[in-house]
C-alpha positions in Angstrom: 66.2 56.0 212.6 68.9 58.4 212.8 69.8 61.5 210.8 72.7 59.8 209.2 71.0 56.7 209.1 68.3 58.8 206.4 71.5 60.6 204.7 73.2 57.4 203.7 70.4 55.2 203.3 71.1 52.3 205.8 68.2 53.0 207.9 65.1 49.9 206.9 62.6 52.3 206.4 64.6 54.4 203.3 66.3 51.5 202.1 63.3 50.0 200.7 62.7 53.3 198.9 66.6 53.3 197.3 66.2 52.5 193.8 68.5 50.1 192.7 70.7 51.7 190.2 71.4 54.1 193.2 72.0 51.5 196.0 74.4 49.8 193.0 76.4 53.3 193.3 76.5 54.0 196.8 78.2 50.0 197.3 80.1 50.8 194.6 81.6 54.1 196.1 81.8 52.3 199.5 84.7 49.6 198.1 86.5 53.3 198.2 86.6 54.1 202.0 89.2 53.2 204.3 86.7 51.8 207.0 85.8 49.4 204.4 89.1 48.1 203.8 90.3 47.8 207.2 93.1 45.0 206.5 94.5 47.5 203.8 94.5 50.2 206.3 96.4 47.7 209.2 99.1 47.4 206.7 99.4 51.0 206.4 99.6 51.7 210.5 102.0 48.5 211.0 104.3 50.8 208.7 103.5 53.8 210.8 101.9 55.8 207.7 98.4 56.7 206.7 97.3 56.1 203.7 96.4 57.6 200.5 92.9 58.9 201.0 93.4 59.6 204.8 96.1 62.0 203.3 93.8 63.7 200.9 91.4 63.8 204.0 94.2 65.6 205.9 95.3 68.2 203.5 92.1 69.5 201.8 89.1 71.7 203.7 86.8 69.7 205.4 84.1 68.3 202.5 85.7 70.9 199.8 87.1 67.4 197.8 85.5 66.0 194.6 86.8 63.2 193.2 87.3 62.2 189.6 87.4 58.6 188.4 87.3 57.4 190.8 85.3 54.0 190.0 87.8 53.2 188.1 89.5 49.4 188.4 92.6 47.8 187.2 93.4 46.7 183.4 92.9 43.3 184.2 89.3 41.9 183.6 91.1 39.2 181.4 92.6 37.9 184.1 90.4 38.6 187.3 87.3 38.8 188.0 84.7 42.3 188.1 84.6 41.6 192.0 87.9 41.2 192.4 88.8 44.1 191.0 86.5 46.4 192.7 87.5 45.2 196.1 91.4 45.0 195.4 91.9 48.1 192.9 89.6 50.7 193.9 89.9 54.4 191.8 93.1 52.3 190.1 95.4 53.1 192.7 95.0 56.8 191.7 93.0 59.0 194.2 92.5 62.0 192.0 90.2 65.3 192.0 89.9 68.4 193.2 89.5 70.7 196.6 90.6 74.1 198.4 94.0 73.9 200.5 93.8 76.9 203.6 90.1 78.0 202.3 90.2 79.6 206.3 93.6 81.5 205.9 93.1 82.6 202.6 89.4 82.6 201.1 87.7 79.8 198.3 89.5 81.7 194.7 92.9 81.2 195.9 92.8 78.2 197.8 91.6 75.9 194.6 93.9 73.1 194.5 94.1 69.8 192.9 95.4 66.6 194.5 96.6 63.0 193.1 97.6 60.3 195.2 99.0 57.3 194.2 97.7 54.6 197.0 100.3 51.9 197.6 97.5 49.8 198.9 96.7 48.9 195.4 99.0 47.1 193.0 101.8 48.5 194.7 101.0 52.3 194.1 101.7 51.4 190.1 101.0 53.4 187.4 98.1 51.0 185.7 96.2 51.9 182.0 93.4 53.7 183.5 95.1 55.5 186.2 96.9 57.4 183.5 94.0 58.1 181.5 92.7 59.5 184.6 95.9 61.7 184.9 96.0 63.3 181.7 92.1 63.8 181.9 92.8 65.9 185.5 96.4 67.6 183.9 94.2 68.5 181.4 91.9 70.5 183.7 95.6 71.5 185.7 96.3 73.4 182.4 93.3 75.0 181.3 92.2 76.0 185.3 95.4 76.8 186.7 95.5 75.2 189.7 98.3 74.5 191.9 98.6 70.3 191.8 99.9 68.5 195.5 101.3 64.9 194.1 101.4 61.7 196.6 103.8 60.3 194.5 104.5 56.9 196.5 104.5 53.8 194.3 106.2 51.6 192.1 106.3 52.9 188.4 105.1 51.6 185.6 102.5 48.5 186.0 103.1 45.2 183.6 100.3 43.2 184.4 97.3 45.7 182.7 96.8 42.7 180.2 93.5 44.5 179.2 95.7 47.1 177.6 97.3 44.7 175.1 95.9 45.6 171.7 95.9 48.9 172.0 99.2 49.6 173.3 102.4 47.8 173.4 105.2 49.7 174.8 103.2 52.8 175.7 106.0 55.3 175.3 103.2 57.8 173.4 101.8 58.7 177.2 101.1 62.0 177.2 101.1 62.4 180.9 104.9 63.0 181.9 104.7 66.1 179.3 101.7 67.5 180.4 103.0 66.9 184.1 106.2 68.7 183.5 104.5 71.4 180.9 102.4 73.1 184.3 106.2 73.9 186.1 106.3 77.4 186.2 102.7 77.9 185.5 101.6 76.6 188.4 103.3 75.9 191.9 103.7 71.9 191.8 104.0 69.9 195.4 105.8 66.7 195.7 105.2 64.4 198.5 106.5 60.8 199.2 106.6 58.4 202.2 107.8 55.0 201.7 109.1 54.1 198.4 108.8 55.7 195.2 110.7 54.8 192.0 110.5 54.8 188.3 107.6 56.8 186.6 106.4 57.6 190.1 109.7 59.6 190.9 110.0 60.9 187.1 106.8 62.5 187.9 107.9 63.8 191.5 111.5 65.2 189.5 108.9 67.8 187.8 108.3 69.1 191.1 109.0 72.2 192.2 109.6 71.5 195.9 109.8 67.3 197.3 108.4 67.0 201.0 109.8 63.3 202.0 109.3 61.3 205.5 112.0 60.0 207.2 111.1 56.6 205.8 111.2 57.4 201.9 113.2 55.2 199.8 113.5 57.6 195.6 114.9 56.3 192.6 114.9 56.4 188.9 114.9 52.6 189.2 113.3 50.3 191.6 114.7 47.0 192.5 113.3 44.8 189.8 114.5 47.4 187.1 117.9 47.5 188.8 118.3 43.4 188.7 116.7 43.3 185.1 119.6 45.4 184.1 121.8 43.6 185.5 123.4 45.7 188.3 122.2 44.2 191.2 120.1 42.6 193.5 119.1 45.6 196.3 116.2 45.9 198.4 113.8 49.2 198.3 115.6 50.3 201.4 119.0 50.5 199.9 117.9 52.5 196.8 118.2 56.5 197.7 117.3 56.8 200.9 116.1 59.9 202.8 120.2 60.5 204.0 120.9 60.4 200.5 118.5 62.3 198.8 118.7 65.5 201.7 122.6 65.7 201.0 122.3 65.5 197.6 119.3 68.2 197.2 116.8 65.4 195.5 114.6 65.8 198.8 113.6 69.8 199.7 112.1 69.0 202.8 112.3 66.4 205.6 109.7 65.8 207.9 108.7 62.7 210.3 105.6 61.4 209.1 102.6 61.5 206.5 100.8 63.9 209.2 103.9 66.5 209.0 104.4 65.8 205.0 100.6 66.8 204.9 100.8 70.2 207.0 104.4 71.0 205.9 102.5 70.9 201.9 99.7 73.1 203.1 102.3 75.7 204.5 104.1 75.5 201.4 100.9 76.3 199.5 100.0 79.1 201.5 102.9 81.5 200.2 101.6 81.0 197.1 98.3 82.0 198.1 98.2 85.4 199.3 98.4 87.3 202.1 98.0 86.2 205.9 95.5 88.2 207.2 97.3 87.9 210.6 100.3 88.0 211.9 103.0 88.6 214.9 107.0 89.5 214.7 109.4 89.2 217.3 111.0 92.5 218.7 113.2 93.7 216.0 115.6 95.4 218.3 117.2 91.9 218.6 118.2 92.3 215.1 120.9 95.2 216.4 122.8 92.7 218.4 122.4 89.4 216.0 126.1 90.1 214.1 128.5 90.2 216.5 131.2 92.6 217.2 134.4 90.3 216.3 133.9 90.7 212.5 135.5 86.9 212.3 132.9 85.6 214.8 130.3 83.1 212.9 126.8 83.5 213.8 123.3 81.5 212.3 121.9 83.6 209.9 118.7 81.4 210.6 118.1 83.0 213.5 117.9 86.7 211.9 115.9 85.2 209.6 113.4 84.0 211.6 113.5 87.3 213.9 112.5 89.3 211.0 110.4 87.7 209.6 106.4 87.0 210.8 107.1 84.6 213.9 106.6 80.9 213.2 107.0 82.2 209.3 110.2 80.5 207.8 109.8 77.5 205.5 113.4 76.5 204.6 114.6 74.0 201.6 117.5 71.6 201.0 119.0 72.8 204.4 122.1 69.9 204.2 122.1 70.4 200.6 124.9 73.1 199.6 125.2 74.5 202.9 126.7 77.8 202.4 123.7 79.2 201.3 120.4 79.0 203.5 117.1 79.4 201.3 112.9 79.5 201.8 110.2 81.5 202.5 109.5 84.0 205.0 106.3 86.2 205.8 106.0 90.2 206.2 103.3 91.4 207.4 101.7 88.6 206.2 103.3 89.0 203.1 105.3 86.1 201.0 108.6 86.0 200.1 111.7 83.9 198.7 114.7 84.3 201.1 118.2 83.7 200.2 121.1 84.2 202.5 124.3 83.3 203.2 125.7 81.2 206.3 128.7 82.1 207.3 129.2 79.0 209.7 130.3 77.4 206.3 133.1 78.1 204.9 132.4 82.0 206.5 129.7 82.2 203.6 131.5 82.1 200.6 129.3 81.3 197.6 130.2 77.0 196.2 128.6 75.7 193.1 125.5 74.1 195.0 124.9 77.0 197.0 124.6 79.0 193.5 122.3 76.3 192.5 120.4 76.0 195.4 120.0 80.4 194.7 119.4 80.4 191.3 116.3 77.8 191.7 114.5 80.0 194.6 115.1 82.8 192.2 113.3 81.1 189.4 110.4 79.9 191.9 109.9 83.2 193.1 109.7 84.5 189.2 107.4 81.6 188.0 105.4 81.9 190.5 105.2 86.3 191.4 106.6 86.5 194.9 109.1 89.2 195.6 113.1 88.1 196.7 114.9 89.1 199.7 118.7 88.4 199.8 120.6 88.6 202.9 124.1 89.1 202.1 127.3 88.0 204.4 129.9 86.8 201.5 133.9 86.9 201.3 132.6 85.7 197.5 132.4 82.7 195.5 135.1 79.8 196.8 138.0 79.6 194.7 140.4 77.1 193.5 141.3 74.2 192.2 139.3 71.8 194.0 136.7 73.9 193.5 136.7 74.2 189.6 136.5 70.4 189.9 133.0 71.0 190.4 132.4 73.5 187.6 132.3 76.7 189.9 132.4 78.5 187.0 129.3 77.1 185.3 127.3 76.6 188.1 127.7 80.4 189.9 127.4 82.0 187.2 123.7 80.8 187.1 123.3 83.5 190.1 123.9 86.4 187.1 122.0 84.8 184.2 118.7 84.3 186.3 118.5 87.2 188.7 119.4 89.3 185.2 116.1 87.9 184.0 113.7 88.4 187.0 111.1 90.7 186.8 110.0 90.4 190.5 110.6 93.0 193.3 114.1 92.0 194.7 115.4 93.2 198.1 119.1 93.3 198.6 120.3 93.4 202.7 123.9 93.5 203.2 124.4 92.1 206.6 128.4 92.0 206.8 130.6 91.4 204.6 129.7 92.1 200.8 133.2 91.2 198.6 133.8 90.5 195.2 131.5 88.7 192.3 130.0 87.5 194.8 128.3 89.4 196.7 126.8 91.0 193.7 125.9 88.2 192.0 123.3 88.2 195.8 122.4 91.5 194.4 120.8 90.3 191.3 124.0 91.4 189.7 125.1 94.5 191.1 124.2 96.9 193.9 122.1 99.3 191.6 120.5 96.2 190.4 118.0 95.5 193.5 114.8 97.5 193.8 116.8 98.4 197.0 120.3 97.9 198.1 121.0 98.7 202.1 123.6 97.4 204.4 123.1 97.2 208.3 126.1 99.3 210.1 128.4 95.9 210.2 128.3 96.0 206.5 132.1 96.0 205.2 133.1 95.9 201.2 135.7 95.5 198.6 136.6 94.4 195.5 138.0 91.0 197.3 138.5 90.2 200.7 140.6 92.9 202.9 143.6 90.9 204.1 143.9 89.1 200.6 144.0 92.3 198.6 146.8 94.1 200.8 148.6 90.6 200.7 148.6 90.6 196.5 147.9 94.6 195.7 151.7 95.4 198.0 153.4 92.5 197.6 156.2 94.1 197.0 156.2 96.3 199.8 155.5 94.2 202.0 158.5 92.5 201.3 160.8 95.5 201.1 160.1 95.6 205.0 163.1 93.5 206.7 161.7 93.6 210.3 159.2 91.5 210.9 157.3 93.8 213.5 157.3 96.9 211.3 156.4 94.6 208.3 153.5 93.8 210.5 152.4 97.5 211.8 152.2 98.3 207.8 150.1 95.4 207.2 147.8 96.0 209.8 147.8 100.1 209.3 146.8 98.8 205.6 143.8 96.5 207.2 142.5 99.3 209.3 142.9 102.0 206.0 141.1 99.7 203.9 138.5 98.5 206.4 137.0 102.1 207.1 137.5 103.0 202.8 135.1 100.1 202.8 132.7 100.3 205.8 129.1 100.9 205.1 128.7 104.4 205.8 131.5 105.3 203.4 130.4 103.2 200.6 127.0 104.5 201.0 129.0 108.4 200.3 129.7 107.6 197.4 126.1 106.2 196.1 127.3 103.1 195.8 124.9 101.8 198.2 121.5 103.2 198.7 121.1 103.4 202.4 122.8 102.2 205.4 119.8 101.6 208.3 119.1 100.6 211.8 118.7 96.6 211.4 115.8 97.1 213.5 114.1 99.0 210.5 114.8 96.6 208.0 110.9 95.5 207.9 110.2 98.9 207.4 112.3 99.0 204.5 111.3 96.0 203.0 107.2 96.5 203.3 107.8 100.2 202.0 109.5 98.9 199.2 107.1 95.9 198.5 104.7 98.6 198.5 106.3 100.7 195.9 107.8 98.1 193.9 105.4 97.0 190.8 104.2 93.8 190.6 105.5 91.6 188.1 103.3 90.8 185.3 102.5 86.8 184.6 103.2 87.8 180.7 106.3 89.6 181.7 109.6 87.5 179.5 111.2 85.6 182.2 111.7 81.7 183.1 108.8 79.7 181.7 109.4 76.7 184.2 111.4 75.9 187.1 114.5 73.9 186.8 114.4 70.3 188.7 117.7 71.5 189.8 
């Protein structure tokens, strides 16, 4: 007999010395394994995904998992049989408990984490009696332990067919769980993660989260196809219903990524800013920064890619990327150090700040204060868009978020002024105002004004501009005005008159910004500030 023939039991010699109440636990607790539910698990790979449990597998530590409730079984013994049950509706669709996430990277006290994942193996991945008592049982321990929850939030929503619960519930709209769910945003960081479809109180559940990982395949939606038909608006199948194209370009979905397997290592990266430190880590060559901005001050260029050459290499986690494109947001290492990133991308409308781009800000800001980690802002704005399509889409509402939460943070926030910095705009990147940032620096490409150049000459001498008959000498005063204005407002000068703080070598800027994390007090968790993040 074999070593794991004696650890488990199944050798003939310790088999005849199980007593039975364990052998009656050990075949209970194997009806919960994928290798004993191999048609289950063929269903899964036809549909190219893994499933719930081989997920957990995936993102916690090797053996660091304990799970809760799970011998649980469906609401149903009026209707099926014990045996049935245990075989078809193992843990109640609900794998649930608790494990470390990057124990290697960032040591057992910080790596605590707990996981729930509905399995759409089982009754569709509904939300049956028991699986929500088992819920609010590990929400409960969420709340009172404070540990970051990862949510496999595939499934169908609400399940009719517990008939066991009938008598002691009838519409069940006292639940507790969706509050207690949506009571731990802002206290602790809260993962969403769906592949294949996920509707009703499985996506009301996912909403609550503060970042949604989604596979290519994902199908989200406040209402499934039977509630759609049963209100009459409709017949559509699950594929129809907010699909992955949909919910990227609308800013429902954070991240896209292929597959469960990338889902599963994109939410332990995720974690890990929240975690601490790196212990290691390697930058690029930050001389490349110097020639990143190019001469031709109207010339576009991707602000990703100074992003990701100064941050840690292989560092940048970015959300809603086709969401509110203007503005490019995520997180980024220093030194091993986390941050929020938000920066503008001037390859859309030349970086001018639109209503979901102010959204899109405003929410990293409120992450990075719910959750402690400093803000870097990387500025390159001609200012919020203006008119009258735009107010269409309350402008006014929606960037003036930017001021009311970066007013409120009590974080370390890092203003860099790339190129241009006009207008509301640009301050409203600065937490407000340029004296409003721990630090405020421009590289040497850094321009400013009260508006863009070419429009304030155009309104400010209107009037002499047409007093000027010939066209060529009206032309030579307007660009004699450009120039005048453009060196009033280049870095250097603004910096003369303190309205800057420093103007350095882009090749410094990690310099500035580890010396500054360094000096910078942390926040405090009691500190008044946002309570929770915004689903927005």
């Amino acid at each position: 007999m074999n070593s794991e023939e004696e650890k488990n039991g199944t050798g003939s010699e310790k088999t005849a010395s199980v007593r039975p109440e364990l052998a009656e636990m050990r075949e209970r607790h194997g009806f919960l394994l994928d290798e004993n539910r191999p048609d289950a698990v063929a269903r899964r790979q036809q549909k190219n995904q893994q499933t719930a449990r081989a997920n957990v597998t995936a993102l916690c530590d090797t053996d660091s998992f304990i799970e809760y409730g799970g011998l649980a079984v469906a609401a149903q013994r009026g209707r099926r049989s014990a045996e049935d049950l245990i075989a078809k509706t193992p843990a109640d669709g609900l794998i649930a408990g608790i494990g470390t996430v990057n124990n290697d990277l960032i040591g057992e006290e910080k790596s605590r984490c707990m996981v729930m994942a509905y399995d759409y193996t089982v009754l569709a991945g509904t939300q049956g009696y028991f699986n929500h008592k088992k819920m609010d049982r590990m929400l409960k321990l969420a709340h009172e332990q404070r540990l970051p929850l990862v949510l496999f939030a595939e499934g169908g929503g609400g399940r009719p067919g517990d008939v066991d619960a009938i008598g002691v519930m009838t519409a069940g709209l006292d639940l507790s769980t969706f509050a207690a769910f949506a009571g731990l945003s802002g206290r602790v960081p809260l993962v969403g993660v769906v592949s294949g479809p996920c509707f009703a109180g499985n996506a009301a559940l996912l909403g609550c989260c503060d970042v949604i990982i989604a596979t290519k395949n994902s199908n989200i939606g406040m209402g499934g196809p039977v509630m759609i038909e049963g209100g009459g608006l409709g017949v559509f199948k699950p594929e129809e219903i907010g699909p992955i194209d949909v919910q990227t370009k609308n800013g429902v979905v954070d991240i896209e990524v292929a597959d469960d397997a990338a889902a599963v290592n994109t939410a332990r990266q995720y974690l890990s800013y929240f975690q601490g430190r790196a212990p290691q880590w390697e930058a690029d060559d930050q001389d490349l920064l110097r020639d990143l901005i190019p001469e031709n001050k109207k010339q576009p260029y991707d602000v990703r890619a100074v992003i990701q050459a100064m941050a840690d290499r292989n560092s940048f986690l970015e959300l809603r990327p086709k969401f509110g494109p203007g503005m490019v947001t995520g997180f980024v290492r220093v030194e091993g150090r986390p941050f929020g990133v938000i920066a503008n991308n001037c390859m859309h409308m030349a970086g001018a700040i639109e209503a979901e781009g102010a959204d899109k800000a405003a929410r990293m800001m409120q992450l990075c204060q719910a959750h402690g980690l400093p803000v870097l802002s990387l500025c390159d704005t001609p200012g919020f868009m203006v008119g009258p399509e735009m107010e269409k889409r309350a402008q006014v509402r929606h960037v003036c978020r930017m001021f009311v939460v970066g007013s409120h943070l009590t974080v370390p926030y890092f203003t860099v002024v790339l190129r241009r910095g006009y207008g509301l705009g640009v301050m409203a990147m600065a937490k407000g105002g340029f004296h409003e940032s721990f630090f405020t620096a421009a590289w040497p490409t850094g321009e400013f004004g009260a508006m863009g150049i070419e429009g304030a000459i155009k309104a400010g001498f209107k009037k002499e501009l047409a007093a000027i008959e010939d066209p060529g000498a009206r032309d030579q005063f307007y660009n004699q005005m450009v120039n005048e204005l453009y060196q009033r407002g280049k870095a250097i000068n603004i910096a003369s008159y303190l309205e800057l703080d420093a103007v350095i070598d882009p090749a410094d800027t990690r310099q500035w910004i580890m010396r500054g994390i360094k000096s910078a007090p942390p926040s405090k968790p009691d500190t008044p500030g946002h309570a929770f993040v915004d689903p927005w």
